[in-house]
C-alpha positions in Angstrom: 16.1 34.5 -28.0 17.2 30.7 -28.3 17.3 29.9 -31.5 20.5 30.0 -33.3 19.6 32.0 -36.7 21.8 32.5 -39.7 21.7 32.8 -44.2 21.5 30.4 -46.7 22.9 31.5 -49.7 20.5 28.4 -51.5 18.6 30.9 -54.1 18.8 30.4 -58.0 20.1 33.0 -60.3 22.6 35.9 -60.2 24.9 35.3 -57.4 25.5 38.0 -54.8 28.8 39.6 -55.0 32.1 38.9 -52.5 31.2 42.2 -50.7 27.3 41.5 -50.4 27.9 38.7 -48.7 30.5 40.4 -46.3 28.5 42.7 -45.8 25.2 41.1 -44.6 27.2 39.1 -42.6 28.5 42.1 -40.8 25.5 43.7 -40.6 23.6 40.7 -39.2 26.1 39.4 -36.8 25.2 42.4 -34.6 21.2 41.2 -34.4 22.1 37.3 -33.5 23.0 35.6 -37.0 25.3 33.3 -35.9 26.1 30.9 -39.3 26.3 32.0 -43.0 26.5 28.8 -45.6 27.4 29.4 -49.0 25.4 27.2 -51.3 24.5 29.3 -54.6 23.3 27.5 -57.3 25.1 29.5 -59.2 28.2 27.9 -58.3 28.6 24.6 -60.8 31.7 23.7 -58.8 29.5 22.8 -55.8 27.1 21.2 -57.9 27.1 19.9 -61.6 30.6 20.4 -62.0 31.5 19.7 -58.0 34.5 17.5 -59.4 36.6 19.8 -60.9 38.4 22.5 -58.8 37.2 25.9 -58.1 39.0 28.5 -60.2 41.9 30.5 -57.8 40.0 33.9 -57.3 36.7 31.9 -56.2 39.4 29.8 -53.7 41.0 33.2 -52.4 37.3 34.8 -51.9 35.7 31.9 -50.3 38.7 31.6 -47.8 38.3 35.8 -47.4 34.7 35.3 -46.6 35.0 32.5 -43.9 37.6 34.8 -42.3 35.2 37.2 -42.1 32.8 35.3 -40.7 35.3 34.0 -37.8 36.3 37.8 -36.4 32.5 38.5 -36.3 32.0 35.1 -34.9 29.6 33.4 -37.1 29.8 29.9 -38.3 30.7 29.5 -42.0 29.6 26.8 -44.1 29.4 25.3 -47.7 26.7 23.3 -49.5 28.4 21.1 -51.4 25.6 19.2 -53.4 27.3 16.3 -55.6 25.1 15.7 -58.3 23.1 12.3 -58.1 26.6 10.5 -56.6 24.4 8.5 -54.7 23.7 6.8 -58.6 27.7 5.8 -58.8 29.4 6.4 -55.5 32.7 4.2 -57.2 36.3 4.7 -56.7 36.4 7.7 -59.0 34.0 9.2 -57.2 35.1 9.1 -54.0 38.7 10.2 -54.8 36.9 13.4 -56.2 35.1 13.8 -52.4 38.0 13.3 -50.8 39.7 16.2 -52.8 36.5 18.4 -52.8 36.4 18.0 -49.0 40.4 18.8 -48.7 39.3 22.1 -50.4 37.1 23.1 -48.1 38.5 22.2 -45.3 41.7 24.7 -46.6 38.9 27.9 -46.8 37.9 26.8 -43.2 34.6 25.4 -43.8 32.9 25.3 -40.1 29.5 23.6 -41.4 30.0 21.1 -44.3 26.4 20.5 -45.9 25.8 18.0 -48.4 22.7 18.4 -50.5 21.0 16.2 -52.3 18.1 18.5 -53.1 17.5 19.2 -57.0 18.4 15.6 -58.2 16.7 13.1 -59.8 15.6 10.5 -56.4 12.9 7.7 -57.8 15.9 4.9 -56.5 14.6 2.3 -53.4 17.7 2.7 -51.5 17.8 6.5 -51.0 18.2 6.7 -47.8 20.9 4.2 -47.8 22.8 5.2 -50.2 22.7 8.6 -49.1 23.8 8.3 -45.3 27.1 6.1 -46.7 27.9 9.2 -48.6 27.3 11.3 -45.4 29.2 9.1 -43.1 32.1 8.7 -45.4 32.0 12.3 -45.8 31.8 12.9 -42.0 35.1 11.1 -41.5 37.2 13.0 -44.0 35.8 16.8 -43.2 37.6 19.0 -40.4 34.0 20.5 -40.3 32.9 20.2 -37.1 29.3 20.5 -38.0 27.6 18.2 -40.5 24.2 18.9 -42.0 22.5 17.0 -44.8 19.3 18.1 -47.1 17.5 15.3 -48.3 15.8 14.2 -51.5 12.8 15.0 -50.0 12.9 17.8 -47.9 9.6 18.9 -47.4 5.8 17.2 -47.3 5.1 19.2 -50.6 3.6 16.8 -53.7 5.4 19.1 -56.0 9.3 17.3 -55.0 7.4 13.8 -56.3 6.2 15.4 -59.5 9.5 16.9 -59.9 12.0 14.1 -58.8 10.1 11.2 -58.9 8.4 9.0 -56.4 9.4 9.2 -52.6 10.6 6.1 -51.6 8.3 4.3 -48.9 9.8 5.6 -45.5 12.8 7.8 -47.0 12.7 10.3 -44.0 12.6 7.5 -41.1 15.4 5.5 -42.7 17.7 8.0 -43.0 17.0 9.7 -39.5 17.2 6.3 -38.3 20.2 5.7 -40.1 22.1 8.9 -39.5 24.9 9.5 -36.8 22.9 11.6 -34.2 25.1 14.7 -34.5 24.2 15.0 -37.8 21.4 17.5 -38.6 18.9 17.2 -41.4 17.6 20.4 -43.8 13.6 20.8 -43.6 11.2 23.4 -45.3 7.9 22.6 -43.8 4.7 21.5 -45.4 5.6 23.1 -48.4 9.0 24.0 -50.2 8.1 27.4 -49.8 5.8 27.2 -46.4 3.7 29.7 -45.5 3.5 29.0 -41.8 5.9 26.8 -39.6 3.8 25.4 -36.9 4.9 23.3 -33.3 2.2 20.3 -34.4 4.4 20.1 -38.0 7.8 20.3 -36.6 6.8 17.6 -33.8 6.1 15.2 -36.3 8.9 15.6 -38.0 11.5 15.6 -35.0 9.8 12.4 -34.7 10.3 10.8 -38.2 14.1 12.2 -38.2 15.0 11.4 -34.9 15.9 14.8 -34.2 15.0 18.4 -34.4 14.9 19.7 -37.9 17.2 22.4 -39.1 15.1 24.8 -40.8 15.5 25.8 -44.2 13.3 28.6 -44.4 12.5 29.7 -48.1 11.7 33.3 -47.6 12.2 35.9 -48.4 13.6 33.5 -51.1 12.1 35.3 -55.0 14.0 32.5 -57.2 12.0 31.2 -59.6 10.4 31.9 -62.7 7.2 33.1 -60.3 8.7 33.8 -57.3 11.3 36.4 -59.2 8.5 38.6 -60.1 7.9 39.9 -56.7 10.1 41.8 -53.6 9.9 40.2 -50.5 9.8 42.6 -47.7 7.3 42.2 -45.1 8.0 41.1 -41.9 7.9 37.4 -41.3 4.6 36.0 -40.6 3.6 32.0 -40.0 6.9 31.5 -37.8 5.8 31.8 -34.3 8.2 32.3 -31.6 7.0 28.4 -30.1 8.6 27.0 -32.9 11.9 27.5 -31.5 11.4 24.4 -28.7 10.8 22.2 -31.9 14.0 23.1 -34.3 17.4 22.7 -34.1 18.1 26.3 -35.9 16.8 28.9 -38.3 18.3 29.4 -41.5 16.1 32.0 -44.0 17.5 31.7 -47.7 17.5 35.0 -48.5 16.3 37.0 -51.7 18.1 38.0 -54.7 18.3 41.4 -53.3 20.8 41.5 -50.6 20.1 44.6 -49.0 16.5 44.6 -49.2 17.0 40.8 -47.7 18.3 42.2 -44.5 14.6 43.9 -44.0 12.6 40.6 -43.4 16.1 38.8 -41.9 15.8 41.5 -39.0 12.3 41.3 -38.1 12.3 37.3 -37.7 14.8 38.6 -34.7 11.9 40.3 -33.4 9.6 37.9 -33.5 11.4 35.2 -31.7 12.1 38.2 -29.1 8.5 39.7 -28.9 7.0 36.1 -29.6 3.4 36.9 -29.4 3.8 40.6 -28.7 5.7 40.5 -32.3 3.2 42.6 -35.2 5.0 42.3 -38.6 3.9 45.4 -40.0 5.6 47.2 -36.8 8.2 45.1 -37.3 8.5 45.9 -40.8 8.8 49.5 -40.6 11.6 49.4 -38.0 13.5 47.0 -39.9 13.1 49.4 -42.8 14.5 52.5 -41.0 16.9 50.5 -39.8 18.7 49.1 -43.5 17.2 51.9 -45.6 16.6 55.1 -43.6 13.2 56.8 -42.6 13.1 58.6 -46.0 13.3 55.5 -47.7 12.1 53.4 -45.9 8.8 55.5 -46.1 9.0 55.3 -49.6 9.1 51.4 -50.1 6.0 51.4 -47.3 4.0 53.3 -49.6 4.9 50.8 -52.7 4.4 47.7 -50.8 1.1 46.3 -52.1 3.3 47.2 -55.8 6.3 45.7 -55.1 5.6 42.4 -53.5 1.5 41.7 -54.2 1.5 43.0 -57.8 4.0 41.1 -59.7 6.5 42.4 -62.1 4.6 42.0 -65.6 1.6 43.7 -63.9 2.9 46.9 -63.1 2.0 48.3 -66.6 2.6 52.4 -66.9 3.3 52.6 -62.5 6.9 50.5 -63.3 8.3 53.8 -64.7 6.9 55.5 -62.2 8.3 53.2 -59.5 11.3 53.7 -61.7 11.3 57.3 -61.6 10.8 57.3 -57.7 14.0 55.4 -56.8 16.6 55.7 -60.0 17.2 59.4 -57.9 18.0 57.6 -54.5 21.9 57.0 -54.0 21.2 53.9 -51.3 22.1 50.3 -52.7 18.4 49.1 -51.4 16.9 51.7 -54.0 19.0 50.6 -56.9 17.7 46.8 -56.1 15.0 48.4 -57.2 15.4 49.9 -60.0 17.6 46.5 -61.2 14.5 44.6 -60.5 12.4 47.0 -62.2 14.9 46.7 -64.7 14.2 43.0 -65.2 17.9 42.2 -64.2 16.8 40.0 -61.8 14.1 37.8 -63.5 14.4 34.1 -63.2 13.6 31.5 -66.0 12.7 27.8 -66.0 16.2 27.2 -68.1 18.5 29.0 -65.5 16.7 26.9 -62.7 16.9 23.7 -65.0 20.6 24.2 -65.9 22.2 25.5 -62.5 
């Protein structure tokens, strides 16, 4: 395999915990994840609030993580997404960069990522304004890798309807524009794409002057929607090709961080296999392998239930679902029963307000 693979923490919602994140990262080092960036949204001091300073015990357990990371030699990174400072990037503003940066680089930030995803972006000079941000950035980090996710990170409609209009040429400007070490966040055709094809990424490599750094949302289930279902198949759509035509693989991961590490192990496979890879195979090794054959049998059988149906469609079988996993001591089955529970449901305010 060829690709370099690692976790973006990018999802909406209730934040993993300090020991979730260590331990995917320990359990996915061993399979070829080889970066972890930490970009919750649930973290307003990397986003709305990015000026202010993160509280002590968030300081000390980011620092923990990233030395974490280092001993099982994966990258660590933060995305840092300072709301709309492209609208006002004054005096003010910059002193509050410069201090955010000198944070980061304390806690040992490998991979700085700024992110202008999520933000308002109907303004001309976009691109412009956005790589003087990068570039002043770039100067200041001890990162030694930069990454930037644009305004427009995908060719889905919905980011116009949402944002407002794409300004004419926004991706070739700021690829054009960028430093050439600098690597630029893409989705695919959609925000959430259901296939990741060489012809797509081509193009794009094209527009950006460089490879694109995938930011692959699944087995992503943020949303108002998207929260009503498990992700747990195998990857499908991402054939093992596309690695000639990206610069890496990141998978943002689902609310559920052990049941994330099903689908996160299989995409191993299939850049292994390439077109020997069968998800379904995949799926069931995977399983085994996080879970254990007895569960793992279990959450085959409820597959079509857990990530087809939809939460609010299960009726009477969510007790019995219930029923079937409350009795299994394994953290996978209690994701389960939390997102039976409803503890795990997304709304249009916590997206809108995060």
């Amino acid at each position: 395999m060829d690709v370099e693979l690692g976790v973006i923490e990018g999802f909406f919602g209730r934040p993993w915990s300090w020991e979730e994140r260590a331990d995917t990262v320990a359990f996915l080092a061993p399979h070829g994840y080889r970066f972890y960036l930490y970009a919750p949204k649930a973290d307003a001091y990397l986003r709305r609030r990015w000026q202010e300073d993160h509280p002590d015990d968030v300081a000390g357990s980011l620092a923990r993580l990233a030395g974490t990371c280092r001993k099982l030699g994966v990258r660590f990174g933060v995305g840092l997404s300072p709301y709309e400072l492209y609208r006002g990037f004054d005096s003010a503003a910059r002193e509050a960069l410069a201090r955010k940066l000198a944070f980061l680089d304390g806690v040992g930030v490998q991979d700085l990522a700024i992110l202008f995803d999520d933000m308002r972006a109907d303004t001309p000079d976009l691109a412009e304004r956005q790589v003087e941000i990068v570039h002043w950035a770039a100067e200041r980090t001890r990162a030694d890798r930069l990454l930037v996710c644009p305004s427009f990170y995908s060719d889905d409609p919905v980011l116009e309807r949402v944002f407002g209009q794409r300004p004419a040429g926004y991706l070739e400007r700021l690829g054009r524009r960028l430093e050439p070490g600098i690597e630029v966040f893409w989705t695919g055709e959609e925000v959430c794409s259901r296939e990741l094809r060489p012809g797509h990424l081509a193009r794009v490599s094209e527009q950006l002057g460089r490879k694109p750094f995938l930011w692959d949302n699944y087995p992503v289930n943020d949303g108002e929607r998207r929260s009503q279902y498990l992700h747990l198949r195998g990857f499908t759509g991402r054939p093992a090709g596309i690695a000639a035509h990206i610069a890496a693989h990141g998978i943002n991961p689902a609310l559920q961080p052990t049941l994330s590490r099903i689908p996160a192990v299989t995409l191993v496979e299939s850049y292994r296999l390439g077109d020997q890879y069968q998800y379904g195979g995949a799926f069931w090794r995977a399983a085994v392998e996080v879970l254990g054959e007895s569960l793992a049998m279990q959450l085959q059988d409820d597959l079509l239930m857990l990530q087809d149906w939809g939460l609010d469609r299960l009726g009477e079988k969510a007790a019995m679902l219930r029923g079937r996993y409350a009795g299994v001591d394994h953290p996978g089955a209690r994701e389960v029963v939390r997102w039976l529970d409803g503890e795990y449901r997304i709304t249009d305010e916590i997206v809108h307000t995060q």
